[in-house]
N, C-alpha and C positions, 0 to 999 in steps of 0.2 A: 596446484592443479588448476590451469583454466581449461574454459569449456567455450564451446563456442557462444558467440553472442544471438543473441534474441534477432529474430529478423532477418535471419542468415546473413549478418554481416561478419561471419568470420572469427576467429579464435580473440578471443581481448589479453590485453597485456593488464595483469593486474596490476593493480597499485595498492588493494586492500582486501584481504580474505578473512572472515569472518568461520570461525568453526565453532561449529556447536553437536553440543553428544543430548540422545535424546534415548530414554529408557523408562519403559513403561508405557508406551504408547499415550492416548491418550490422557490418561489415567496416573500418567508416571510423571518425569522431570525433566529439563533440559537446564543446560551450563555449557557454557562458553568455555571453551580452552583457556582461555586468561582469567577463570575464576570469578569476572565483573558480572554476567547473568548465571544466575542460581534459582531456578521458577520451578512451586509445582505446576503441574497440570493435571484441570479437571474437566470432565465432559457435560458441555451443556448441556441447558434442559433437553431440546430438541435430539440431541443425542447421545439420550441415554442416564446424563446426569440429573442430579433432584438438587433443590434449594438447601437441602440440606447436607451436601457435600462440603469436605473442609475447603478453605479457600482457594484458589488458584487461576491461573489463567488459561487459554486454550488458543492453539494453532492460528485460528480464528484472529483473535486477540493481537498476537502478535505480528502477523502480519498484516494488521492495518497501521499500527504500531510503524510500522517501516515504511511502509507506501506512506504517510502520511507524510511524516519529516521526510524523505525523499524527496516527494513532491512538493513541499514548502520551499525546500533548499533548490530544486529548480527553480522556481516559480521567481523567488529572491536572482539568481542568478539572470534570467530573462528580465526581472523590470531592471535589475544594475544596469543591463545591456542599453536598454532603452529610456536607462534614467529616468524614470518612475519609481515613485517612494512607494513600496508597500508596509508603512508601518502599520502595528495594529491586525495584521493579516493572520488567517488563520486556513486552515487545511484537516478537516477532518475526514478521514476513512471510514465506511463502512463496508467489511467485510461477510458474506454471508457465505453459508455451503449449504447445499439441497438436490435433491434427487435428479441426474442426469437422465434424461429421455433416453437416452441409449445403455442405461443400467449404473448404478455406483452414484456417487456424488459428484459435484462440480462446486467453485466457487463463482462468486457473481462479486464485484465492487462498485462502489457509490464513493465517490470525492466531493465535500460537501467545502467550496473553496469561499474565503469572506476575504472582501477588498474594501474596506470599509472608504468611502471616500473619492473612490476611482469612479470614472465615467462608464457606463456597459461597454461599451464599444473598446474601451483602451485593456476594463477587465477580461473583456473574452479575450482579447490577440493576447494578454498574458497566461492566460487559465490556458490556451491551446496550444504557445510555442512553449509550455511548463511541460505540457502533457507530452508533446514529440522529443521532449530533451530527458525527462526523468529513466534511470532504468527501468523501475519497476513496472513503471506502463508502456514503455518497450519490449520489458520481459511479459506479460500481459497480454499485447495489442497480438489481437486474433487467436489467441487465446482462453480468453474469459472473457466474458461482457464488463468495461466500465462506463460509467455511466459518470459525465461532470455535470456537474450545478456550481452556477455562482449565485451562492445567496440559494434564495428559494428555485431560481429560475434556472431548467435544466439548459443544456448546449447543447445542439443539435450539429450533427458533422458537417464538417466546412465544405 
């Protein structure tokens, strides 16, 4: 089943689908159709959950989990283009959910990107043509707030 693309660009041809069954809502488990993800799930503190719940992970969780490598694996595609080494590099996500102003929850994300070695100037043009090329921040863009930082120092739009 495809579905249209993010951006109103129109139906995509897949090349890869990804299924996952989820039961028990927060509280419960998810698994992959191919058996390879097998996760509980527990509800953080903030909602709902206490420290002393048994282990597991959260929605939260996992979907930084994927914008992260996503976004590496652009990021990696853009400096090839531009031959630019980013060895060493790294891509951390952080995911939050919290009370939308118009009632229910929303998510917000932080992409906390490290170019160890790069100039600012050659870092940003790759931290931005990353971010116009990755899905996840096309599925995202106008959507939820992301917010990039290279290094400490956030990006402000071009």
């Amino acid at each position: 089943m495809s579905g249209e693309a993010a951006g109103g660009g129109g139906r995509i041809d897949p090349v890869y689908t990804a299924r996952v069954t989820a039961t028990g809502g927060r509280g419960g488990r998810v698994s992959s159709g191919d058996g390879v993800l097998d996760l509980a799930l527990t509800r953080p503190p903030g909602l709902g959950g206490t420290a002393g719940d048994a282990p597991g992970t959260n929605p939260e969780q996992l979907f930084a989990a994927g914008y992260a490598a996503c976004f590496h694996s652009a990021l990696t595609v853009v400096a090839r283009a531009a031959r630019t080494a980013v060895t060493g590099s790294s891509v951390t996500a952080e995911v939050s959910i919290g009370h939308h102003p118009g009632g229910g929850y929303a998510l917000a994300a932080t992409l906390v990107v490290r170019l160890p070695g790069l100039a600012a100037g050659a870092a940003d043009d790759l931290v931005r043509r990353a971010h116009e090329m990755c899905p996840y921040s096309r599925a995202t863009r106008g959507n939820i707030e992301v917010r990039l930082f290279l290094g400490e120092r956030e990006l402000t739009a071009a």
